[in-house]
C-alpha positions as CSV (number, residue, x, y, z in Angstrom):
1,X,-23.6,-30.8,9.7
2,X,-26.3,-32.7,7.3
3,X,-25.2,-34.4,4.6
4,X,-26.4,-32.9,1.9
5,X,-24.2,-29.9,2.8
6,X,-21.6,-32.3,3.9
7,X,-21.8,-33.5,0.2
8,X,-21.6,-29.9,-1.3
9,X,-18.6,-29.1,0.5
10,X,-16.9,-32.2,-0.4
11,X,-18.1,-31.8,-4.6
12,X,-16.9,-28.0,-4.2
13,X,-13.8,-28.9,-3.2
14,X,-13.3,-31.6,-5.9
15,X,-13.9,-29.5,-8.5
16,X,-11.0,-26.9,-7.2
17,X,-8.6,-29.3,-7.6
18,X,-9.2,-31.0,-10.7
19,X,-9.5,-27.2,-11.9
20,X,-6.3,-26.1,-10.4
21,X,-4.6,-29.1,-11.6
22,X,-5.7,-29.0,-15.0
23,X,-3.9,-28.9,-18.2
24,X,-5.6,-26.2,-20.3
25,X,-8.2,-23.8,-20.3
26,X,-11.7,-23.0,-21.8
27,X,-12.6,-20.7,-24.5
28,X,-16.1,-19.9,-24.9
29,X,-17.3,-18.6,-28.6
30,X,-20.8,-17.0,-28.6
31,X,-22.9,-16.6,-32.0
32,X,-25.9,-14.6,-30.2
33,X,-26.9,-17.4,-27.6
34,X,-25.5,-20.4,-29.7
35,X,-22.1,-21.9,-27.6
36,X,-19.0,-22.9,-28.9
37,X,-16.1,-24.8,-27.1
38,X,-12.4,-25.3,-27.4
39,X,-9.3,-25.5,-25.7
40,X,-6.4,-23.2,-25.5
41,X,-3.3,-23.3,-23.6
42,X,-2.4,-22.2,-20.3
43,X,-2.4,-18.7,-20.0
44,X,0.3,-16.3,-17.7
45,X,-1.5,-16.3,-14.4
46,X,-1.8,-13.1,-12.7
47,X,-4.2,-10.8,-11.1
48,X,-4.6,-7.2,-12.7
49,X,-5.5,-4.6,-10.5
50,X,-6.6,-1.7,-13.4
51,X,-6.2,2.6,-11.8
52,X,-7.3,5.5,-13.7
53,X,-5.3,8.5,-12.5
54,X,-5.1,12.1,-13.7
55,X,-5.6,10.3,-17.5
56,X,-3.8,7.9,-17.2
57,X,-4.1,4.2,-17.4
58,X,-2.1,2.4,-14.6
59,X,-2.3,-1.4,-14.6
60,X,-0.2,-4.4,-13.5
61,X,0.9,-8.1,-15.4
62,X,3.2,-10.2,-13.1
63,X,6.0,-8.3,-12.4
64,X,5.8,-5.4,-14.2
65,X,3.6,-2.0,-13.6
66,X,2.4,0.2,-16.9
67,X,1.5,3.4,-17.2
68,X,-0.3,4.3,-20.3
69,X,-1.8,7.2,-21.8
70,X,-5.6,6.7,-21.5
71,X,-6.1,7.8,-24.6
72,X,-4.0,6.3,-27.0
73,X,-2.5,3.4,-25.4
74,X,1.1,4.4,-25.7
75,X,3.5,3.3,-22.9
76,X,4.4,6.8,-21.2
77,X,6.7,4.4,-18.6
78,X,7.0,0.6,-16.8
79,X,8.5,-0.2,-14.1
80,X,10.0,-4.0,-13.1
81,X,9.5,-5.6,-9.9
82,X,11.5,-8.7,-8.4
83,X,8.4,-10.2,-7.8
84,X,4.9,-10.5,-9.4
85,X,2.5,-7.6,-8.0
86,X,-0.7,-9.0,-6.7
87,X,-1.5,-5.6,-4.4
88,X,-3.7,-3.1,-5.9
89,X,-1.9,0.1,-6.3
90,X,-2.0,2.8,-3.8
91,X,-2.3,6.5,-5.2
92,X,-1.5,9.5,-2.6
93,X,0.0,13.0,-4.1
94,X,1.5,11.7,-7.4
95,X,2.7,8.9,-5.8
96,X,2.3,5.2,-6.4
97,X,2.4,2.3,-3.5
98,X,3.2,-0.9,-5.1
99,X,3.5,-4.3,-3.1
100,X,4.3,-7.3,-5.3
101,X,4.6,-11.1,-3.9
102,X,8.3,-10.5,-2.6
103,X,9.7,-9.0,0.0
104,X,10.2,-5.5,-1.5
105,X,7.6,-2.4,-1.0
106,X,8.3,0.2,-3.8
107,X,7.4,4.2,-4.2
108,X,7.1,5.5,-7.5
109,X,6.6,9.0,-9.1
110,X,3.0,8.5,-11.0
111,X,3.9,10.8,-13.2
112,X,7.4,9.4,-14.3
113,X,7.5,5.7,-12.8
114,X,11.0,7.2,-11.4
115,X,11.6,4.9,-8.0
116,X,11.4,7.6,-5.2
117,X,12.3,4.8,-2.4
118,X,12.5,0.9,-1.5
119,X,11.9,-0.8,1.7
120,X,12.8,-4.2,2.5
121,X,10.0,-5.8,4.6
122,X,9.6,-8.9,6.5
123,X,7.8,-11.2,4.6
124,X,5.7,-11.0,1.8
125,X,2.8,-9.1,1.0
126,X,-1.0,-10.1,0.0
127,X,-3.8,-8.9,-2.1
128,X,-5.1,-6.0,-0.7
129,X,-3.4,-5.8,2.4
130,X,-1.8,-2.9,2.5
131,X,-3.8,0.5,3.4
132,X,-3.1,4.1,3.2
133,X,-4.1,6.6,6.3
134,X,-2.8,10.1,6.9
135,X,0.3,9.9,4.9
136,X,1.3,6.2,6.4
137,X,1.2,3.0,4.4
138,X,0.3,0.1,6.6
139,X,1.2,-3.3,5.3
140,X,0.0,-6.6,6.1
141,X,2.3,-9.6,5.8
142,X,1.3,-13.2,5.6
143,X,4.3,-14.5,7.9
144,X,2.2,-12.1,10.8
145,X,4.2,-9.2,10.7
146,X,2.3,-5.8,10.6
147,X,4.6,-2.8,9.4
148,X,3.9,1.3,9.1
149,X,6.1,3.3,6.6
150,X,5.9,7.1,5.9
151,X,4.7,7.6,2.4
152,X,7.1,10.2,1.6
153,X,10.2,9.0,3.2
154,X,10.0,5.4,3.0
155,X,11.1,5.4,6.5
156,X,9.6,2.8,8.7
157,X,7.7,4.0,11.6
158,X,7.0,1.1,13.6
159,X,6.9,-2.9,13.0
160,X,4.8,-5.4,15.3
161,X,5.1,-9.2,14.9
162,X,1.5,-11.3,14.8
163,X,1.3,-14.4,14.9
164,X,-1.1,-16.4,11.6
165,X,-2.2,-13.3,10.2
166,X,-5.1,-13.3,8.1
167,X,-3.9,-10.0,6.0
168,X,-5.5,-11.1,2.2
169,X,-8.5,-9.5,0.3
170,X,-10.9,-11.0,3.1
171,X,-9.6,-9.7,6.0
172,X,-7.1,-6.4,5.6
173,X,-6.2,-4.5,8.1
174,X,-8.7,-1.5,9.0
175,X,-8.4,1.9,10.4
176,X,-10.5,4.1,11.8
177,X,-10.2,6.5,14.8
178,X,-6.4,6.4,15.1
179,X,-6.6,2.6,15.9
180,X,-5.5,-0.8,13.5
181,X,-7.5,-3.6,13.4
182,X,-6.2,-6.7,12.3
183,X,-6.8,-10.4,12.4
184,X,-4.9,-13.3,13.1
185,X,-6.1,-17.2,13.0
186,X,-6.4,-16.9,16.9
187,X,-6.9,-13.0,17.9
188,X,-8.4,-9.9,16.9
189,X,-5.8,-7.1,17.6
190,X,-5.6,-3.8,18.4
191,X,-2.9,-1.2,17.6
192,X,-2.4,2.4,17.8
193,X,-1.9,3.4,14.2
194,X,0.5,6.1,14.9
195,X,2.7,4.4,17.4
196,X,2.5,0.8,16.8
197,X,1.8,0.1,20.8
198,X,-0.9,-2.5,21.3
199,X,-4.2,-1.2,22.5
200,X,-5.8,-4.6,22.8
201,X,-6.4,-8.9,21.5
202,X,-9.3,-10.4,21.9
203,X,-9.3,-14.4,21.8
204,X,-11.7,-15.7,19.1
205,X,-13.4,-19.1,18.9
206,X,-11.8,-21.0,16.5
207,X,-10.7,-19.7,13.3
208,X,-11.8,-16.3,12.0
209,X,-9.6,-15.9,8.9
210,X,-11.7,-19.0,6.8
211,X,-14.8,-16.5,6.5
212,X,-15.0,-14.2,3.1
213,X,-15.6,-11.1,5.8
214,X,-15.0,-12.0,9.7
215,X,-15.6,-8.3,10.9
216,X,-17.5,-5.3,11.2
217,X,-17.5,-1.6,12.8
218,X,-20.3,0.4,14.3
219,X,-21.5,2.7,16.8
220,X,-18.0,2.1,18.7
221,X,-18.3,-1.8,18.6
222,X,-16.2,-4.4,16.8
223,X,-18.4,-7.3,15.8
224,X,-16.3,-10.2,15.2
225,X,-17.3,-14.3,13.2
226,X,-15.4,-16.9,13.9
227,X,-15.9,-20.6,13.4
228,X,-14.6,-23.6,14.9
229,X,-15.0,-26.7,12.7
230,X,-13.5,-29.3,14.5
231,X,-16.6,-28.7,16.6
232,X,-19.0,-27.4,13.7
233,X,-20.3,-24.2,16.0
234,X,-20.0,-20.6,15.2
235,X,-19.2,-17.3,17.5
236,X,-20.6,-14.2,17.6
237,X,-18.7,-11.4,19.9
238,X,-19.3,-7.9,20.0
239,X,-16.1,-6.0,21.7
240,X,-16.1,-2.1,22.7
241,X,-14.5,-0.4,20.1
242,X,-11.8,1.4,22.3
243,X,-11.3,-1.5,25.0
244,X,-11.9,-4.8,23.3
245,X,-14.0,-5.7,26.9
246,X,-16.5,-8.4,25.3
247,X,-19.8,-6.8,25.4
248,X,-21.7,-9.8,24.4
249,X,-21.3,-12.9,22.7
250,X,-23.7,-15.5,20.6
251,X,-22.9,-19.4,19.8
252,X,-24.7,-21.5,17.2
253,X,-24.5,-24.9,17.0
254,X,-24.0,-27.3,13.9
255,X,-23.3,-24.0,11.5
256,X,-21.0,-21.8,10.3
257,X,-21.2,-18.7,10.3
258,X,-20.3,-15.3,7.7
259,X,-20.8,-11.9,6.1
260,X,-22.0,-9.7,9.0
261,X,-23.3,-6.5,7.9
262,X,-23.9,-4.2,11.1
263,X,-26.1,-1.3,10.0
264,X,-29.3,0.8,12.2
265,X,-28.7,-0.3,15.2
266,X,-29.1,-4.5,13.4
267,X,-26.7,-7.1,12.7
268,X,-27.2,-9.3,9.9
269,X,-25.4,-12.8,9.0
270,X,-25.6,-16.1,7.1
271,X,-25.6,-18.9,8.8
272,X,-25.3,-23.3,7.4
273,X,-28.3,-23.7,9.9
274,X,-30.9,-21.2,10.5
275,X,-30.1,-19.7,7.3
276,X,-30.4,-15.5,7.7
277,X,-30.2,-14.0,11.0
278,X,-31.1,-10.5,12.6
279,X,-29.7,-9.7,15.6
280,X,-30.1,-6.9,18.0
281,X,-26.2,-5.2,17.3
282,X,-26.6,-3.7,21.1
283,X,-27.5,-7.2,23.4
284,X,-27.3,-9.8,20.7
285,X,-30.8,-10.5,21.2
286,X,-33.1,-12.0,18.1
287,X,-34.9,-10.3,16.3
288,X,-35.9,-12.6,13.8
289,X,-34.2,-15.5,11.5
290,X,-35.3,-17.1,8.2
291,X,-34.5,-20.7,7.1
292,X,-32.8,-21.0,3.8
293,X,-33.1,-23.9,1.5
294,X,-29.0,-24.1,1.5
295,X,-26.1,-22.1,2.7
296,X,-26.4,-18.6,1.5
297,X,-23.2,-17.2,-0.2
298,X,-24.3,-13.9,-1.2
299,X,-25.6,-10.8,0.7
300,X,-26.8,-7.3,0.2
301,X,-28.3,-4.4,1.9
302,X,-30.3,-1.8,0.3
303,X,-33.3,0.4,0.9
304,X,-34.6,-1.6,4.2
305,X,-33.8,-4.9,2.0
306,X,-31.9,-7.5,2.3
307,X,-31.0,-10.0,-0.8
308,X,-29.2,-13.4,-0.6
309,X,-28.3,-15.8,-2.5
310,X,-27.1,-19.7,-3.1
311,X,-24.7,-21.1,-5.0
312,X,-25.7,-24.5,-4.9
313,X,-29.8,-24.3,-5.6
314,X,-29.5,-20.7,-7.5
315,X,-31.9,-18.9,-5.6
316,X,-32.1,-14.9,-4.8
317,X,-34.8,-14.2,-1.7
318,X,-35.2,-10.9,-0.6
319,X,-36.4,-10.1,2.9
320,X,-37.9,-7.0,4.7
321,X,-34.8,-6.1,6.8
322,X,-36.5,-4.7,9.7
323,X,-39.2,-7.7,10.9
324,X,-37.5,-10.4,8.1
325,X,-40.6,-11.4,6.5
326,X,-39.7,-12.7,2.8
327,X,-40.8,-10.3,0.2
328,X,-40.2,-12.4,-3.2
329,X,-37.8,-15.7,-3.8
330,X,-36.5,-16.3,-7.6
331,X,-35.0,-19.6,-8.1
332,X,-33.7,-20.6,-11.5
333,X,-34.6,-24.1,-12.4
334,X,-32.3,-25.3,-16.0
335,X,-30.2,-28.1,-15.1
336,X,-27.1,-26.5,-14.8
337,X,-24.1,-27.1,-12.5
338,X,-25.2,-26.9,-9.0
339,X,-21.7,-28.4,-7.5
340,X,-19.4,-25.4,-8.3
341,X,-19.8,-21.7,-9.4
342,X,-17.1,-19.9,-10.5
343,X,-17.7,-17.1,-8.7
344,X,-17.0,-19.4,-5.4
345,X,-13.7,-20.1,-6.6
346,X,-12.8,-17.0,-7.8
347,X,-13.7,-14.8,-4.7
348,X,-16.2,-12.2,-6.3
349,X,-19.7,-11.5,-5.3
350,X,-22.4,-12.7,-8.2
351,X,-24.9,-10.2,-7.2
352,X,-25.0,-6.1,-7.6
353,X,-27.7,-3.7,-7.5
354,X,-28.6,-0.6,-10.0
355,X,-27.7,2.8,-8.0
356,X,-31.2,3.3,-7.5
357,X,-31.9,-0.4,-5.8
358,X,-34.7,-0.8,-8.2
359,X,-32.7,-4.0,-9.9
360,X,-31.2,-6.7,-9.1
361,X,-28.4,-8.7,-11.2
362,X,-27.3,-12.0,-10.8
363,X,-24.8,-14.3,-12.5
364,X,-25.7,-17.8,-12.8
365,X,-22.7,-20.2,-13.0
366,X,-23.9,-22.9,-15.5
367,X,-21.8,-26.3,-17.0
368,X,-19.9,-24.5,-19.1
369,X,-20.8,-20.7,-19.3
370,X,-22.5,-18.0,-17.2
371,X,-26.0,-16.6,-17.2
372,X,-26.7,-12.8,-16.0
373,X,-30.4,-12.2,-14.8
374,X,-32.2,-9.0,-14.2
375,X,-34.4,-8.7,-11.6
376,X,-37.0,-6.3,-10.7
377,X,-36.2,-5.7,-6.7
378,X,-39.3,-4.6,-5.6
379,X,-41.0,-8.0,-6.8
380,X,-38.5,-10.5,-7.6
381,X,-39.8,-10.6,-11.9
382,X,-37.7,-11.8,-14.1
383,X,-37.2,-8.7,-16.4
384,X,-34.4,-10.4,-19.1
385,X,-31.7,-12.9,-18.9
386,X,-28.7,-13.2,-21.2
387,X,-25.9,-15.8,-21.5
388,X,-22.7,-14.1,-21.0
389,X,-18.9,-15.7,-21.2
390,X,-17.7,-16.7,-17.6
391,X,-17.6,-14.3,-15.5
392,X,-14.6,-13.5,-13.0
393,X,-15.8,-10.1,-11.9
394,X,-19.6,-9.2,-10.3
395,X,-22.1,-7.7,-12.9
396,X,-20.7,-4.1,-13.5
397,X,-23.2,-1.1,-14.8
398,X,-22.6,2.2,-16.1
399,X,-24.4,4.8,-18.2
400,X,-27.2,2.1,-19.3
401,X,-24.9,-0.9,-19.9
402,X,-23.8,-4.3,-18.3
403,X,-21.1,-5.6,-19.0
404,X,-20.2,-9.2,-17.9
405,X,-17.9,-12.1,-19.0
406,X,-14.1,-12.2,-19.0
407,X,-12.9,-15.7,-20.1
408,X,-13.0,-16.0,-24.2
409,X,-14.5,-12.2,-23.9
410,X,-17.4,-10.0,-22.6
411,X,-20.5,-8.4,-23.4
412,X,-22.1,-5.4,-23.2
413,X,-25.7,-5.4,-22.5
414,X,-28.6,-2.5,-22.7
415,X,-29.6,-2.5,-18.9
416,X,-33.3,-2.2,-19.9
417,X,-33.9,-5.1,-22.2
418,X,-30.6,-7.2,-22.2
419,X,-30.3,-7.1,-25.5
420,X,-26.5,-7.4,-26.7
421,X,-25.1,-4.0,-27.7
422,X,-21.8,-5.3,-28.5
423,X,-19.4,-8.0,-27.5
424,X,-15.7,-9.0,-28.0
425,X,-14.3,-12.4,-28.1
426,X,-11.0,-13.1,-27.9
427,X,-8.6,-15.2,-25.6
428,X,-8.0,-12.7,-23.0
429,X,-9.2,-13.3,-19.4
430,X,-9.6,-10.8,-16.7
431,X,-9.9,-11.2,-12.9
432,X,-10.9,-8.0,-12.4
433,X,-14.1,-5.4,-13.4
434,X,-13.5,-3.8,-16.6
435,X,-12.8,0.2,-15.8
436,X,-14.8,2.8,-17.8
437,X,-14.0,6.5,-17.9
438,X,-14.7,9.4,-20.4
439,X,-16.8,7.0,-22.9
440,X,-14.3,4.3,-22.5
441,X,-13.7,0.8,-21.3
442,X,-10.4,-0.2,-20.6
443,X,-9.7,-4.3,-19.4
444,X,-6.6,-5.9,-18.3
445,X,-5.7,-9.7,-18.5
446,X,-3.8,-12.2,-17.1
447,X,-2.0,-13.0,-20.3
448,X,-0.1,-9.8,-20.6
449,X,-2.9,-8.0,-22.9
450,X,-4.4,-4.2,-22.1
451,X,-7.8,-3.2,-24.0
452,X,-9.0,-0.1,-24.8
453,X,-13.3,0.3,-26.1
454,X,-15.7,2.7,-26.8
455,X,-18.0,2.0,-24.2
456,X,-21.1,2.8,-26.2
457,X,-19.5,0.9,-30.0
458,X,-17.3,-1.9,-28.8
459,X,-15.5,0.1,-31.4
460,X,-11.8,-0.8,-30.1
461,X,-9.6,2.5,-29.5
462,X,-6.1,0.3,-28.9
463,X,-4.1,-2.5,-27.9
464,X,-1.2,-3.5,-25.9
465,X,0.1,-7.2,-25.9
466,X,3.3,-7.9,-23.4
């Protein structure tokens, strides 16, 4: 490992802590693009996984799950958990999954917020790990236990025990042909997803629950990353899909390895050393590899193109993804933070892409605020920037607008120019991207509060504070 990426690791890292251990938090005041700072106190910390369903608005803040009318904001029911809920609801038939931080797994009528049933599970549950499939809920625990309960009865089905599961927002459990896949810090398994038996494990290289994404399907293959960084290589396997018989495997050396994306017959990955890879998803074999300035965090497909991107030296390239020559490179020179971005430390992507893959957005994390860029995708030109509040939630576009920022507030931009269409400031701070439906914008926050907009105004509709 050099040491200049030895050094970014180290700063990265540095910064976590002194932010996790801090005493207060940051509001930022925007008058157009002039910046204000000051303090505020701690805030409830929670994540806020936002639904609308049938009209409603269904949305969580620590332990307790509201349902509200989407129109007027009134509280039609709420329901209190022993725990605080960090699972993203599951909807199936009127019905509401709900998997807080405990070790409870509720059902709830959607309709009323009436408990229907309650199961005791072995552990406790994750963000995002539990997954719905032919009238089963499958749920992921982070003491390695994997458990199948039928949505209507609450009855479990069948339990397996797995040793250092991986079962969080980076690597939940999967289904697809009748089969489970799930991770643990050693194995990639494979269950029946009717009958809980075993189909197959597969022994991995080191340790494939660090990566943001350590698997992929395709073409009935498993394609699995794993690093080992006691040794500082990576591992590339490729398993049949209904075996788990290695097909072929791949090992780079000095570099880590992440985010494969299998797609038209080509597997694509980042990796510390040779940068972006191509790889032939049948044999393994190269089909061509780009050096990148430093580590690239950030990857999209679209439209025979691939786009990454760097924390550290704020750079996008984009790449033809069939022979991998480089199309355009944008690299944004200010002098802003290049140790830490907060989308590294709060787990969301800082790029997206306009439906039609003719733009490309990208947050910059600067010293004390964010910066959104829009990018024309065919040639990398700047088309308009905007400074934004920080942002805990990828660029988000509907109907013409952009909406970014959720610390101290959020704006709403005009997706052809970036001018500011309307903003709101305020102390709120949301983890999550805002939710808009029938002309409105609806944002929950950690501190308990529940917004309601007109998506087009900023005109605010209503407001619930816990």
């Amino acid at each position: 490992m050099n040491t200049r990426k030895l050094l970014i690791v180290l700063l990265e890292v540095l910064f976590v802590i002194v932010l996790v251990g801090g005493v207060a938090f940051i509001v930022f005041l925007f008058n157009s693009d002039r910046l204000q700072v000051k303090e505020i106190s701690p805030k409830i910390s929670s994540f806020c996984n936002t639904v609308i369903y049938d009209g409603n608005l269904y949305s969580t803040n620590s332990d307790i799950f509201y349902c509200f009318d989407g129109s007027s904001g009134k509280v039609k029911w709420d329901f209190k958990t022993d725990g605080t809920i960090f699972n993203k609801p599951i909807f199936s038939n009127d019905k509401i999954i709900l998997g807080p931080d405990n070790t409870k797994l509720y059902c709830l009528n959607a309709m009323t917020g009436v408990k229907l049933w309650q199961q005791e599970v072995a552990g406790s549950t994750s963000a995002y790990s539990s997954i719905l499939s032919d009238g089963k809920v499958y749920v992921g625990l982070k003491e390695g236990m994997v458990s199948c309960f039928d949505v209507d009865t609450g009855k479990k089905i069948w339990e397996q025990n797995v040793d250092d599961a991986c079962c969080d927002a980076k690597n939940a459990p999967i289904i697809l042909d009748n089969k489970l896949f799930f991770n643990s810090k050693n194995f990639f398994l494979c269950f029946d997803s009717k009958t809980g038996e075993k189909k197959w494990e597969q022994k991995v290289f080191g340790d494939c629950c660090f990566n943001h994404r350590s698997h992929a399907l395709s073409n009935g293959k498993v394609y699995l990353i794993s690093n080992n960084f006691d040794e500082f290589k990576g591992i590339i396997l490729c398993l049949d899909f209904n075996t788990g018989k290695k097909l072929w495997g791949k090992q780079f050396d000095d570099t880590p390895l992440d985010l494969p994306i299998v797609f038209d017959g080509r597997m694509y990955v980042t990796s510390g050393s040779y940068g972006l890879l191509s790889l032939n998803a049948d044999n393994g074999s190269n089909l061509w590899d780009h050096e990148t300035s430093t580590f690239p965090d950030y990857m999209m497909l679209q439209n025979d193109r691939i786009y990454v991107y760097s924390n550290f030296d704020k750079e996008i390239q984009c790449f033809n993804a069939s022979i991998g020559i480089k199309l355009w490179g944008y690299m944004k020179n200010d002098s802003y933070d290049s140790t830490f971005s907060s989308s590294e430390y709060y787990q969301y992507k800082p790029l997206n892409l306009s439906g039609d893959g003719n733009k490309v957005y990208v947050v910059i994390s600067k010293d004390l605020t964010d910066e959104i860029l829009c990018l024309d995708a065919q040639n990398g030109k700047l088309l308009w920037n905007r400074n934004v509040f920080i942002s805990h939630y990828s660029p988000f576009i509907s109907d013409g607008m952009v909406f970014a920022g959720s610390e101290g507030g959020f704006r709403c931009l005009n997706d052809a120019t970036g001018e500011v269409l309307w903003e709101h400031i305020g102390s709120e701070e949301s983890f999550q991207n805002p939710v808009v439906s029938s002309g409105k914008l609806y944002i929950s926050s950690s501190n308990g509060t529940f917004l309601c907009f007109d998506s087009k105004t900023g005109v605010k509709v209503w407001e619930f504070k816990r």
